[in-house]
C-alpha positions in Angstrom: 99.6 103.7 115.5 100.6 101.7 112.2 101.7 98.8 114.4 97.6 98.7 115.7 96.3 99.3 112.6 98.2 96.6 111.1 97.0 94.1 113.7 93.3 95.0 113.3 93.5 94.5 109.3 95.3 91.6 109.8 92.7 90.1 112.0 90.0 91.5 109.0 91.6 89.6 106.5 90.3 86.4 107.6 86.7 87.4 106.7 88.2 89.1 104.0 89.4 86.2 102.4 87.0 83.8 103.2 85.0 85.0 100.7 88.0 85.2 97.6 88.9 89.0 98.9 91.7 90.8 100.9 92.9 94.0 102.2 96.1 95.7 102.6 97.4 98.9 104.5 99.0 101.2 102.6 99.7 104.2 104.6 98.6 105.5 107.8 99.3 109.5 108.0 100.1 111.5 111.1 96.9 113.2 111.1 95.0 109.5 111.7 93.9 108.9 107.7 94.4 104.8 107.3 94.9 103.7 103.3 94.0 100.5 102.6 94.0 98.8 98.8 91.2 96.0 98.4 92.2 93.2 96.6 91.0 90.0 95.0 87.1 89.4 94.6 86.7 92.9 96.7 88.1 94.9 93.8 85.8 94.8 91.2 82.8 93.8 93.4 79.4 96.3 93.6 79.3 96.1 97.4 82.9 97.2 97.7 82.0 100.7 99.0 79.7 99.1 101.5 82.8 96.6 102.4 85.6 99.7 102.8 82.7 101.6 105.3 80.6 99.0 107.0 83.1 96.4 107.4 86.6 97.8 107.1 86.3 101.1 108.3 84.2 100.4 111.3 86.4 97.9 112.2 89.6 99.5 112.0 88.5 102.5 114.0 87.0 99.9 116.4 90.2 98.6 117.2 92.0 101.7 116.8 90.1 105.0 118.0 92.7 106.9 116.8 91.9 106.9 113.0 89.9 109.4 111.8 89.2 107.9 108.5 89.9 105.1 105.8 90.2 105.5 102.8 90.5 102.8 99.8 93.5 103.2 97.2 93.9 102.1 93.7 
């Protein structure tokens, strides 16, 4: 499951970064919990939990119905 997980982020990234921000996967548990780290312009930004839900989260699980849940890291 990493292996998917790590192709649907990368294909997030693009978005990601177009606008000065970036994701990364941390871990992905055996129970289906996908940690990711936001980076760049998505750290510090107000709409960040709005990015790691609507955007990240739904896509992830999207791509990969396996994952029961994201969850940003410091």
């Amino acid at each position: 499951m990493k292996e998917e997980v790590q192709k649907a982020i990368e294909e997030l990234r693009v978005h990601l970064q177009a606008d000065g921000g970036d994701v990364e996967l941390v871990d992905v548990t055996e129970d289906g919990v996908v940690k990711v780290r936001l980076l760049g312009a998505c750290e510090g930004c107000p709409m960040r939990e709005m990015t790691l839900t609507r955007g990240v989260s739904q896509f992830i699980k999207r791509k990969v119905p396996q994952v029961k849940d994201v969850q940003a890291v410091p």
